[in-house]
C-alpha positions in Angstrom: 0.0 0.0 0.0 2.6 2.6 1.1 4.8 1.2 -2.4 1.4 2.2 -4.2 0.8 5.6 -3.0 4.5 6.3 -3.1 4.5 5.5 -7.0 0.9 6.7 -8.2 0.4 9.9 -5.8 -3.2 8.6 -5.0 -4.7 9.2 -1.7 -5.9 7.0 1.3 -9.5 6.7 0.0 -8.4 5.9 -3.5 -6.1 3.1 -2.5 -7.4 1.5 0.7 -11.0 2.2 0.1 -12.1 1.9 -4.1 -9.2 0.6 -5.3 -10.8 -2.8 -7.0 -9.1 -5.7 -8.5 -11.3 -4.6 -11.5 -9.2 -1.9 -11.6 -6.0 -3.4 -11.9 -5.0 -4.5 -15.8 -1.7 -6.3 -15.7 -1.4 -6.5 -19.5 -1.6 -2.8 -20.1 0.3 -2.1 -17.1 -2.5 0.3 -15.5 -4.4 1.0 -12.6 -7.8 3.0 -12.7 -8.1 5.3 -9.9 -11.2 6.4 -8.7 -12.4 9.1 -6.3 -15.2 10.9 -5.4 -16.4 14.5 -4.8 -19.8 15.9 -4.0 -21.0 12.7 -4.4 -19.8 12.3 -8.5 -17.2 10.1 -9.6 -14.2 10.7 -11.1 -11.9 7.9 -13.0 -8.6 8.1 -14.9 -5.8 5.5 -15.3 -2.3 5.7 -14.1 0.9 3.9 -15.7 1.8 1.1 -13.1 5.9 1.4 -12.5 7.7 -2.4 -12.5 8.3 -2.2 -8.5 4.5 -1.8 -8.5 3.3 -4.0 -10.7 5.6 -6.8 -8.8 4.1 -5.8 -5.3 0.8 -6.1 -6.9 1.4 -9.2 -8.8 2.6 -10.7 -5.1 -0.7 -9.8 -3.6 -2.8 -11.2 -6.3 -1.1 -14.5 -5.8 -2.1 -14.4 -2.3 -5.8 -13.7 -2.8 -8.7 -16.8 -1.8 -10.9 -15.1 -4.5 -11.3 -14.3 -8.2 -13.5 -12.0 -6.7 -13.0 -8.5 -9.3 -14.9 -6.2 -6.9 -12.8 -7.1 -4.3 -10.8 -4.5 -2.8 -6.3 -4.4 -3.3 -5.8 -3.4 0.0 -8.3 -3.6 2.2 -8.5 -6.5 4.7 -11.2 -8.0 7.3 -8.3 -9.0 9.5 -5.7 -6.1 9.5 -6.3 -2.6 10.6 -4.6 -0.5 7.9 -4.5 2.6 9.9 -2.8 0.8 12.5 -0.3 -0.8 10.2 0.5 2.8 9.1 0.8 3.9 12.7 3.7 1.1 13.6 5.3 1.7 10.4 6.2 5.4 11.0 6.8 4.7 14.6 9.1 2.0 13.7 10.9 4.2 11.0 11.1 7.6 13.6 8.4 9.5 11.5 6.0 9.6 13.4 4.7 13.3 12.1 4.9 11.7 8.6 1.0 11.7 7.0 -0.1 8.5 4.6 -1.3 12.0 2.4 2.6 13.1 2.5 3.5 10.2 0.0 1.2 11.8 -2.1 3.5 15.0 -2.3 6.7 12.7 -2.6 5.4 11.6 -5.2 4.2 15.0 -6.8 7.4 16.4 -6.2 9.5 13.5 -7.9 7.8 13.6 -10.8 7.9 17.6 -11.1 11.7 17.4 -10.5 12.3 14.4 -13.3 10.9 17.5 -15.9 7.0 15.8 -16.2 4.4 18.3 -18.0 2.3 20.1 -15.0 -0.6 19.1 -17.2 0.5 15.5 -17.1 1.0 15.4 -13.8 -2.4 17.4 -12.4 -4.1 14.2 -14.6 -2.4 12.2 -12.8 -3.3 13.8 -9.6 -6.5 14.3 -10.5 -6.3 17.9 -10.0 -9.0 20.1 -11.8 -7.3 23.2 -10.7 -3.9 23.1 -12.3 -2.8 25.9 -9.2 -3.0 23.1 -6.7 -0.3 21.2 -9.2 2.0 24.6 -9.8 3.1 24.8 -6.6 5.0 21.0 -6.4 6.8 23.0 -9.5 7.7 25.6 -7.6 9.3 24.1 -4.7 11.4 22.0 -6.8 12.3 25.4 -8.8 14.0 26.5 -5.4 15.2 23.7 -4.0 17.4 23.0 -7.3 18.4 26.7 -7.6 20.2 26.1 -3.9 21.2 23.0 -4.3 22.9 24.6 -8.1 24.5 27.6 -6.3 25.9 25.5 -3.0 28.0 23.9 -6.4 28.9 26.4 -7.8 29.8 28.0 -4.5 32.5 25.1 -4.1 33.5 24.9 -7.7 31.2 22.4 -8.9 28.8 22.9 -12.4 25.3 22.6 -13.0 25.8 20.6 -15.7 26.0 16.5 -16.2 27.0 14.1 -18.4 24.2 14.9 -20.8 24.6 18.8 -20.8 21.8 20.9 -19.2 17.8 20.5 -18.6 15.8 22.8 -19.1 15.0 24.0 -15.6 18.4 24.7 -15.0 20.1 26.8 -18.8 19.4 30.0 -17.2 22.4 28.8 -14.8 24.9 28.6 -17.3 25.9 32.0 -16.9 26.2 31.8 -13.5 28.9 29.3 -13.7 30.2 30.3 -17.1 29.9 34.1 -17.4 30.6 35.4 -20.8 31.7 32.5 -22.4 28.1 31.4 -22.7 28.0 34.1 -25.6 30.8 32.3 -27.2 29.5 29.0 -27.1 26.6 30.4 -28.7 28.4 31.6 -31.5 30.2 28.0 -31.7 26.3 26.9 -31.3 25.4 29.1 -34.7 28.4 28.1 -36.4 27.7 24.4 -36.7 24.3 24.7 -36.5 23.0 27.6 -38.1 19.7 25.8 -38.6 19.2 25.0 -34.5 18.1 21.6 -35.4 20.6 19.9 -33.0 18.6 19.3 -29.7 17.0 23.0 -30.0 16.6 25.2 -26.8 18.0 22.1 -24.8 21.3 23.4 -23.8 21.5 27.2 -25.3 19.4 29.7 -25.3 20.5 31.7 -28.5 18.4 34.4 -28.3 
């Protein structure tokens, strides 16, 4: 359950409560989350990751029933809130809520560069505000994690050049020989065809 919400951002009442076996499509690699507001229902499907799909592909092999409505989680015989109680006790996070996996997960995927409008589907955010603001945090954790390196003569770049969140930093670490890499940039590629606006800004 925690492996779930850690890699589809869904909450409590999505997972534990109307998360069916229904809703769980192996071949396609999916899960169909559902939740509910004022009393309408909302669905969409989320890409299952492989450490997911093997958690869930354990638990199916422990089931008594071919039962499709029945629930992934939930249990007759184990108090879920409870297990999530001794689990951050046992791990010394005991402010930790279940709902903060959901903005681990948020955050991960705003940081690995996925679309806001991806994610806020993925979410299922109708307001695309509540989404911006997992962007924004990243934006500044990354801008002082960019300028503690280059504080201690490190670089913001890696072995595959720059992203984009981070080409405005170039001439932080390299000054004004960013305007001669551009003109290196227009020299052998006049055109801009070679991975445009993905390492050089050139206007």
């Amino acid at each position: 359950m925690f492996i779930a919400a850690l890699e589809t951002g869904a909450r409590w009442s999505s997972l534990v409560e109307l998360l069916k076996w229904k809703h769980v499509n192996f071949k396609a690699e999916e899960v169909t989350i559902t939740t509910y507001k004022d009393k309408n229902m909302k669905q969409w499907e989320i890409s299952v990751s492989t450490r997911l799909k093997a958690e869930l592909l354990k638990l199916k092999l422990q089931r008594k029933s071919d039962d499709a409505d029945e629930r992934v989680f939930a249990s007759a015989s184990v108090n879920l809130r409870k297990v999530w109680e001794a689990a951050r006790k046992e791990a010394g996070i005991t402010s930790m809520r279940f709902h903060d996996l959901r903005h681990t997960f948020a955050t991960r995927m705003a940081d690995a560069g996925m679309e806001m409008q991806e994610l806020a589907k993925i979410l299922g955010h109708t307001d695309i505000s509540m989404t911006y603001r997992y962007y924004h945090l990243t934006k500044k954790v990354n801008d002082k994690m960019i300028a503690r390196a280059l504080a201690m003569g490190g670089t913001c770049t890696g072995e595959h050049g720059i992203g984009y969140g981070k080409i405005a930093c170039l001439e932080a670490e390299h000054g004004a020989a960013v305007d001669t890499m551009r003109l290196i940039k227009r020299a052998l590629d006049p055109e801009n065809r070679m991975n445009p606006g993905k390492v050089l800004r050139l206007s």
